[in-house]
C-alpha positions in Angstrom: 96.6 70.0 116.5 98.0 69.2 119.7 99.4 72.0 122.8 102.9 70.3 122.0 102.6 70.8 118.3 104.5 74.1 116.8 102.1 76.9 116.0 100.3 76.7 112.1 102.2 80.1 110.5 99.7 82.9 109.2 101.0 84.8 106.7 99.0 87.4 105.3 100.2 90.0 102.5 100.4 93.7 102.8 100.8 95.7 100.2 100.3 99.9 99.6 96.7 100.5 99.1 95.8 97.1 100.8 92.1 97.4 102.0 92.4 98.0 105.8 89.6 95.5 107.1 90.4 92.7 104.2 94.1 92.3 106.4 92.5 93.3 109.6 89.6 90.6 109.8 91.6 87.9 108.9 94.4 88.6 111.6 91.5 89.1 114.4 90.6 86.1 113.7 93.8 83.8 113.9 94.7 85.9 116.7 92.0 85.6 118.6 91.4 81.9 117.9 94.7 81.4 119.4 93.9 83.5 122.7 90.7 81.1 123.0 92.6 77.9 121.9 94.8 78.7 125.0 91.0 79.4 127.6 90.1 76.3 126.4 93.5 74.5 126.7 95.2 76.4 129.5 98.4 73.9 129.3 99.0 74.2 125.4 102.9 75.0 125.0 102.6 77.1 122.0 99.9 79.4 120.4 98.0 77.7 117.9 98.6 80.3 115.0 101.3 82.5 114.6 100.2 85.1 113.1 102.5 87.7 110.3 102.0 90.5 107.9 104.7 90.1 105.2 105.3 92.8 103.0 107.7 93.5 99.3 110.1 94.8 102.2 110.7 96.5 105.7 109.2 99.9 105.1 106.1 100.8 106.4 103.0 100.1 104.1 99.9 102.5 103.5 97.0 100.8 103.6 93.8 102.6 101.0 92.3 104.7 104.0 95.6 105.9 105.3 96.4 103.4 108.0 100.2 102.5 108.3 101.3 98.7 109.2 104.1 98.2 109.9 105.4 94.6 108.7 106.5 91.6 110.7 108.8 90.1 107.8 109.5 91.0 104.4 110.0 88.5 101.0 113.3 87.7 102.1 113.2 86.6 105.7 109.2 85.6 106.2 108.9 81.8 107.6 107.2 79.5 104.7 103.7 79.7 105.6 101.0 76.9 106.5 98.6 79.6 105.6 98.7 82.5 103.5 95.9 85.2 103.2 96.1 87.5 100.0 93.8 90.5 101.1 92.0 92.5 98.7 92.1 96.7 98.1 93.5 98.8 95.1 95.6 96.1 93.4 96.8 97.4 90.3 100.4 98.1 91.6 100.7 94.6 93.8 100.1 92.7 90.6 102.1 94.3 88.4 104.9 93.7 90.5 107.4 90.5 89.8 108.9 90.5 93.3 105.2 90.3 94.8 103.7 88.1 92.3 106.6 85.7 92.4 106.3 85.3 96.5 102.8 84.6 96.2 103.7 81.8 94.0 106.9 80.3 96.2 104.5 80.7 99.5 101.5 79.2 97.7 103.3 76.1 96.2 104.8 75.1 100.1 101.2 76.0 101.9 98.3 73.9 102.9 95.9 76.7 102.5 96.4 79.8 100.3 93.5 82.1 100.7 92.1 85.5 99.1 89.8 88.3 100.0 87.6 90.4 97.9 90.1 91.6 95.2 92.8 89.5 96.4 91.6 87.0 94.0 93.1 89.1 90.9 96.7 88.7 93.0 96.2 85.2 93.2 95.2 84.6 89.2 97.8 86.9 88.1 100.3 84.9 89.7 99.3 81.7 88.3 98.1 80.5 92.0 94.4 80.0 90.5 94.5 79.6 86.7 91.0 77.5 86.4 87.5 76.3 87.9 85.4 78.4 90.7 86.4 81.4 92.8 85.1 84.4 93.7 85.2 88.0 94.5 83.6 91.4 95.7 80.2 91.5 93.7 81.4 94.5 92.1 84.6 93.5 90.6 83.1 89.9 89.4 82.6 91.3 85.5 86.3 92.4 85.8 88.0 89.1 86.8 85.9 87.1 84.0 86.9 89.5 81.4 90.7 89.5 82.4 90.6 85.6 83.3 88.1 83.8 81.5 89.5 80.2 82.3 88.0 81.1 85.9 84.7 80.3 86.7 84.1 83.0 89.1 80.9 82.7 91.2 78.3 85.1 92.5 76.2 85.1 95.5 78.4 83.4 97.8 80.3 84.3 100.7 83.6 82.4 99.5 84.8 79.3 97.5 86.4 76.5 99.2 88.4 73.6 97.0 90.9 72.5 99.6 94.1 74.0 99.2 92.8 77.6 97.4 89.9 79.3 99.0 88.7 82.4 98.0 85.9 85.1 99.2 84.0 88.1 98.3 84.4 90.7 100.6 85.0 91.9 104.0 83.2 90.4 106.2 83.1 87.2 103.9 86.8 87.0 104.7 85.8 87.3 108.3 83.4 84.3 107.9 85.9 82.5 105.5 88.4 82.8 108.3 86.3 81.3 111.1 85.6 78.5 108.3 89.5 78.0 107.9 89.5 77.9 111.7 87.1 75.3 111.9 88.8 73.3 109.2 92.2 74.0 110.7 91.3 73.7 114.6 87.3 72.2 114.8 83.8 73.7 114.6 84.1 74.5 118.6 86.8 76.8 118.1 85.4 78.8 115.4 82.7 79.0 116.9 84.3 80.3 120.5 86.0 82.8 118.3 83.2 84.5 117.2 81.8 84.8 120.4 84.6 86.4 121.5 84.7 88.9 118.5 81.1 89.4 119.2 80.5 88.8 115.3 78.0 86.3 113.9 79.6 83.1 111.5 77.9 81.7 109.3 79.5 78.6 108.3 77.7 78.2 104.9 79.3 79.8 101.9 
């Protein structure tokens, strides 16, 4: 990407009883990459990532422990995204919602990237964004996304699942490291990398 190009848009869902760290990694990440994209390319015009939380609507969301976010667009007026990053938590209400389910579907047919984390996956299969071959999930809900979608092939023992345009990961600090990894496939290794130096977290790049 080069400092004249427009900045890759970020969206990540929120949703009430979205799991805190599962939409909070993720954003550190793209954030932060961008803050070190611009140390190590002091002239860049533009950020690299711009970075939203997009939510059913305006109000403020409760996340599972109790944190509020506040959303930077809604269904109606978010950007299309480059990216979009379907966090995990207590899902039951998110994907029994049509208005939710159907923007996951709209935003994932115009991305290049359309990522989960941890239980974000179920989102993503229930609104016919991953409907066969390997993903995966939090180790614990892995029996549960077989039995409701047996078409997947959902895979244990690794940190995420990469096939190009749908990448999904297990938990929360595998969406940390499945970040970095869209950073490096998004930006180079060397940023990725320079980003978790600066979140003082350790990456590794194998799934």
């Amino acid at each position: 990407m080069s400092a004249a190009a427009a900045p890759l848009r970020i969206a990540i869902l929120v949703f009430d009883d979205v799991e805190a760290l599962d939409l909070g990694g993720p954003y550190e990440v793209f954030t932060t990459a961008s803050r070190m994209h611009h140390r190590l390319q002091p002239g860049a015009a533009h950020d690299l990532f711009s970075v939203q939380c997009v939510a059913r609507d305006s109000s403020p969301v409760r996340a599972r422990a109790g944190l509020r976010v506040l959303p930077d667009a809604h269904f109606d007026n978010a950007a299309p995204p480059d990216v979009l990053i379907v966090p995990g938590g207590v899902v039951d209400a998110a994907a029994a919602c049509p208005r939710t389910l159907a923007w996951i579907a709209q935003a994932a047919a115009g991305a290049q990237i359309t990522a989960s984390v941890c239980t974000g996956a179920f989102l993503l299969a229930a609104a016919g964004v991953v409907t066969e071959g390997p993903v995966t999930t939090h180790w614990e809900d892995v029996a549960d996304l077989r039995a409701r979608y047996p078409a997947l092939s959902v895979q244990e023992n690794v940190r995420w699942v990469d096939r190009g345009a749908r990448v999904t990961s297990a938990g929360i600090s595998a969406g940390i490291d499945m970040s970095l990894h869209l950073v490096a496939r998004l930006a180079g290794a060397a940023l990725a990398e320079r980003t978790a130096r600066q979140m003082d977290t350790p990456w590794n790049p194998h799934p």
